[in-house]
ZAMARGU-4260 file (C-alpha; in steps of 0.2 Angstrom, whole numbers, plus 5000, padded with zeros to 4 digits):
<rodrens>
0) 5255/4797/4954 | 5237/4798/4958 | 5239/4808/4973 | 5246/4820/4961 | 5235/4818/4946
5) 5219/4823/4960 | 5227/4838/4968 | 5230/4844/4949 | 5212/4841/4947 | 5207/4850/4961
10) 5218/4865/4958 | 5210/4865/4940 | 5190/4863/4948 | 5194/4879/4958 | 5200/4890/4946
15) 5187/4887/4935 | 5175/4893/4948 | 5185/4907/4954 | 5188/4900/4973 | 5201/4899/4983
20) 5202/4890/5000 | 5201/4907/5011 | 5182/4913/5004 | 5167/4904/5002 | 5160/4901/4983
25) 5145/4910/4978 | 5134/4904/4962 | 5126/4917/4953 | 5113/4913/4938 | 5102/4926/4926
30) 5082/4929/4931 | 5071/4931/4917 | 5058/4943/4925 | 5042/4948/4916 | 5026/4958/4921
35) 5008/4953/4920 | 4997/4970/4922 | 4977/4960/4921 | 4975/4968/4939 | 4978/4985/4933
40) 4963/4997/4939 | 4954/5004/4925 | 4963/5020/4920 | 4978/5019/4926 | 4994/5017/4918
45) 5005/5002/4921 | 5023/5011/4931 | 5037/5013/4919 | 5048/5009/4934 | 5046/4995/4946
50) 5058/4994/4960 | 5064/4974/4962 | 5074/4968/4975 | 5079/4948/4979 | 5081/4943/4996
55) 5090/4928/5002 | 5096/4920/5017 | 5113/4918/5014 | 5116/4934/5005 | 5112/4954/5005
60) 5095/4959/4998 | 5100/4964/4976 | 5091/4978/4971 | 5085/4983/4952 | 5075/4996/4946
65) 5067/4989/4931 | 5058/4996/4917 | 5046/4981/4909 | 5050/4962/4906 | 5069/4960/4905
70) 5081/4947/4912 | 5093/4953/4924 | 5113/4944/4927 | 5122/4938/4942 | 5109/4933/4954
75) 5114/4925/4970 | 5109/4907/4964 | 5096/4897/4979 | 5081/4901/4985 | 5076/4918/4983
80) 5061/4931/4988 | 5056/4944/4977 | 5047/4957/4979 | 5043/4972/4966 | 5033/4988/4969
85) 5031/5004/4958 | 5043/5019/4963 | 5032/5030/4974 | 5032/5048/4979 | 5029/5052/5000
90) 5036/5036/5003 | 5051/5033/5012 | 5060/5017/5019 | 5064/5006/5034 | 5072/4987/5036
95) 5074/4986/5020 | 5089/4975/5023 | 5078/4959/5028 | 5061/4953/5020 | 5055/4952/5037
100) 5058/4971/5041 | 5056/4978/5025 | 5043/4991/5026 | 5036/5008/5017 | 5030/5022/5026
105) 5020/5038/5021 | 5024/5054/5026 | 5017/5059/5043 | 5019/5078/5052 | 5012/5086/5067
110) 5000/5098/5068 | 4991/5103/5085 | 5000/5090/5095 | 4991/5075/5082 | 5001/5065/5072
115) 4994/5067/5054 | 4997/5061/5035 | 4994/5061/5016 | 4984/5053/5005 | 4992/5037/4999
120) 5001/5035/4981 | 4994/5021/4972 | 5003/5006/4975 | 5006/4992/4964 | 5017/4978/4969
125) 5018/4959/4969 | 5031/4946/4979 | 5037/4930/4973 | 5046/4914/4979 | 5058/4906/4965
130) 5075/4897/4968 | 5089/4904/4954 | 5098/4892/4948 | 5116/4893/4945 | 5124/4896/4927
135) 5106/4896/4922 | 5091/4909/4916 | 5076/4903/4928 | 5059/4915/4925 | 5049/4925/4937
140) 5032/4930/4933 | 5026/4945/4943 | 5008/4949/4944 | 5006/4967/4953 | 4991/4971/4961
145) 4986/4987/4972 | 4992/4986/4990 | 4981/5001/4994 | 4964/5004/5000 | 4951/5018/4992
150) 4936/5026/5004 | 4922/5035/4991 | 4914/5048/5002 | 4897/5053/4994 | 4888/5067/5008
155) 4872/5073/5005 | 4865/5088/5015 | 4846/5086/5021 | 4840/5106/5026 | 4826/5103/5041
160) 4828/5123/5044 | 4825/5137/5031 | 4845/5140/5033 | 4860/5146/5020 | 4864/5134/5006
165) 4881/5123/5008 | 4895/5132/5001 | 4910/5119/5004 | 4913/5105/5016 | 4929/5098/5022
170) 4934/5082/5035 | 4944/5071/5041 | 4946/5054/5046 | 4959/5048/5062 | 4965/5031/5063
175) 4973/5030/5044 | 4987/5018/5045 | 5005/5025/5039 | 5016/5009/5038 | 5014/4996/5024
180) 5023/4978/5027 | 5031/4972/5011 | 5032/4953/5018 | 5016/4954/5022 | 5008/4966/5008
185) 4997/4975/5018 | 4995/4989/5030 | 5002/4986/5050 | 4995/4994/5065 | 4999/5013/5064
190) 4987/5028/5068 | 4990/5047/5061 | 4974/5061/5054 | 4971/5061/5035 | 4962/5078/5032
195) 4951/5082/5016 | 4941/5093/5006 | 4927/5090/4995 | 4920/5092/4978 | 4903/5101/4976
200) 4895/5091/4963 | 4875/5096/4967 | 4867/5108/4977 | 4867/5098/4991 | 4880/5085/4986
205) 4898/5084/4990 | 4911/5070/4988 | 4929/5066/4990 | 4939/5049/4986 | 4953/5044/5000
210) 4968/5032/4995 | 4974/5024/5012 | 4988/5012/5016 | 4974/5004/5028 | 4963/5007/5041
215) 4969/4994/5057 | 4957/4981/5059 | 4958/4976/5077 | 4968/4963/5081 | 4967/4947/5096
220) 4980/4957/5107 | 4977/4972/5102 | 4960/4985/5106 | 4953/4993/5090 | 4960/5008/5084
225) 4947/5021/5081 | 4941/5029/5063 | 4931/5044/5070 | 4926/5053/5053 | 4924/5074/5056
230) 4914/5086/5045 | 4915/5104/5042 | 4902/5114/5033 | 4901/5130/5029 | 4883/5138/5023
235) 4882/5154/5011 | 4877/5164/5026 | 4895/5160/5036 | 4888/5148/5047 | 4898/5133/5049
240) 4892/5116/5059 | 4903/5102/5064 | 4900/5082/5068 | 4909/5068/5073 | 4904/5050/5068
245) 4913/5035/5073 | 4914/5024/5058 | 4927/5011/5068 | 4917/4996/5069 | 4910/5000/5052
250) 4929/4998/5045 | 4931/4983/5056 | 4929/4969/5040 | 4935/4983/5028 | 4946/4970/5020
255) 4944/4975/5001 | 4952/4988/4988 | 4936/4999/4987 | 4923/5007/4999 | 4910/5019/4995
260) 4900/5027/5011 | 4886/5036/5009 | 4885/5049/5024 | 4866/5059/5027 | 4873/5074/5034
265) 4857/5083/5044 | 4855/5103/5047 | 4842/5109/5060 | 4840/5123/5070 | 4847/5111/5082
270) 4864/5108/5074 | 4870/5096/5063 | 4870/5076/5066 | 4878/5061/5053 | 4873/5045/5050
275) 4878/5031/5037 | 4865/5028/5024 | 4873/5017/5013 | 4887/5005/5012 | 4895/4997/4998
280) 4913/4986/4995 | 4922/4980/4979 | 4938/4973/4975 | 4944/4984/4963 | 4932/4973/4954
285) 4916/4963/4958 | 4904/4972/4969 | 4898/4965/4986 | 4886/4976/4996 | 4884/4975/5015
</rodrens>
C-alpha cells in the first residue's frame, strides 16, 4: 500500500511540473530589469531600445529588445549572464550564440586594396551576473556606460611662407579597430582606415571629433599595430601639402573615453611637417592631462 501511495505521489509531483521521464525539466522565473542612466554623456539621450540577451550554460542565449525598466517572464532559471547594449546602426553580428563569441562589428570596405571603416555609433551597454530563481521575480540593475572611444582633433596651421590661406583639410587615421567583444566590453585587436574631414572654425583652425571602437593597444604576444595620422590641406591658391605622423606609441595607454590632440601643422617653402603640441585624456568625465 505504500508502494502505491508513492508512485501516486510521484505521478502527481510530475505533472505539476510539466515533466515526463523522456525530457529533462527546465525552471523558468520572471527578471525584474531596470536601467540606471548616471553614466550618460552629457547630451545625449538615454536609447528608447536596449537589446538584452541572457546567456546560460545549460541553455540558448534569450534575447529581448526592451524599452525602459520592465520585468520580463520565463527566464531559464540558474545562473545567468546578461548583457544589454543600445540598438546600433553599422553594426552587424558574430557568435552571438555564446557569451564567450559574442561580438559586434562595424562596417568595413575596401578601397585601393586597404581595408577601411566608419565612424563608430555611440554605444552604450552594460553586463551583469544574476542567478534567476525559479517561480520567482529576482531583479537586475543595469548601469550602461560607453563602450566607445572619442579622439578630438584640434589642427592649427603655423604659415612660415607668405603662401595661400587654408581652405579645407581632410585625414585620416589607420589602425582603428573594427570588432568590439561584448564578454570583454571592449575593442579586440582589428586594424582598417577611418578617413575624415574637418570643420573650419578660424582662420587657421580646423577640427574634427572621431568616435572609435578602439585603437589596439599592443599586447605581450602580439607587435603594436600602428596609428599613423595623415593630413590633407588645401591652400586658396590650389596648393595642397600632405604629412604623415605616427601617433602609435602616443595611443599606446589610450585607455579612457575621451582624447583631445592638439596637432601644429607647419607650412614652409619646404613642405609641410606635424607634430603633437598638446595632449589631454578624460573619462567621459574627470580630466587627466599627460
Amino acid at each position: 500500500m505504500k508502494q502505491v501511495r508513492f508512485i501516486f505521489l510521484v505521478g502527481l509531483i510530475l505533472l505539476s511540473t510539466g515533466c515526463d521521464f523522456s525530457e529533462v525539466c527546465h525552471y523558468k522565473g520572471d527578471v525584474r530589469v531596470s536601467f540606471d542612466w548616471k553614466r550618460l554623456v552629457q547630451g545625449d539621450s538615454a536609447p528608447s531600445k536596449m537589446e538584452t540577451i541572457f546567456y546560460s550554460d545549460e541553455n540558448s542565449p534569450q534575447a529581448f529588445s526592451v524599452s525602459g525598466d520592465t520585468t520580463l517572464r520565463e527566464i531559464s532559471a540558474g545562473q545567468q549572464h546578461a548583457i544589454t547594449f543600445n540598438h546600433l546602426p553599422n553594426i552587424t553580428f558574430q557568435g552571438m550564440e555564446k557569451m564567450e563569441t559574442a561580438q559586434l562589428c562595424l562596417s568595413t570596405y575596401m578601397e585601393k586594396e586597404t581595408l577601411h571603416t566608419v565612424q563608430a555609433p555611440m554605444i552604450y551597454l552594460n553586463k551583469q551576473e544574476l542567478k534567476v530563481e525559479p517561480y520567482d521575480t529576482t531583479v537586475c540593475h543595469f548601469v550602461p556606460m560607453p563602450g566607445i572611444q572619442q579622439v578630438n582633433f584640434e589642427f592649427a596651421i603655423i604659415q612660415e611662407a607668405d603662401i595661400g590661406s587654408p581652405v579645407s583639410l581632410s585625414g585620416e587615421l589607420s589602425g582603428v579597430a573594427t570588432t568590439y567583444s561584448l564578454s570583454q566590453m571592449k575593442a579586440v585587436r582589428s586594424s582598417a582606415i577611418l578617413e575624415f574631414s574637418t570643420e573650419k572654425k578660424a582662420e587657421n583652425e580646423f577640427w574634427k571629433n572621431i568616435r572609435v571602437l578602439g585603437l589596439n593597444p599592443s599586447t605581450a604576444d602580439g607587435e603594436a599595430i600602428s596609428k599613423i595620422l595623415s593630413v590633407s590641406l588645401t591652400l586658396n591658391d590650389g596648393h595642397i601639402y600632405t604629412s604623415e605622423l605616427d601617433l602609435t606609441r602616443k595611443f599606446e595607454n589610450f585607455l579612457s573615453g575621451v582624447l583631445t590632440c592638439r596637432i601644429e601643422i607647419h607650412i614652409s617653402s619646404q613642405g609641410m611637417s606635424m607634430q603633437v603640441a598638446d595632449w589631454e585624456t578624460r573619462d567621459w568625465g574627470d580630466i587627466h592631462i599627460r
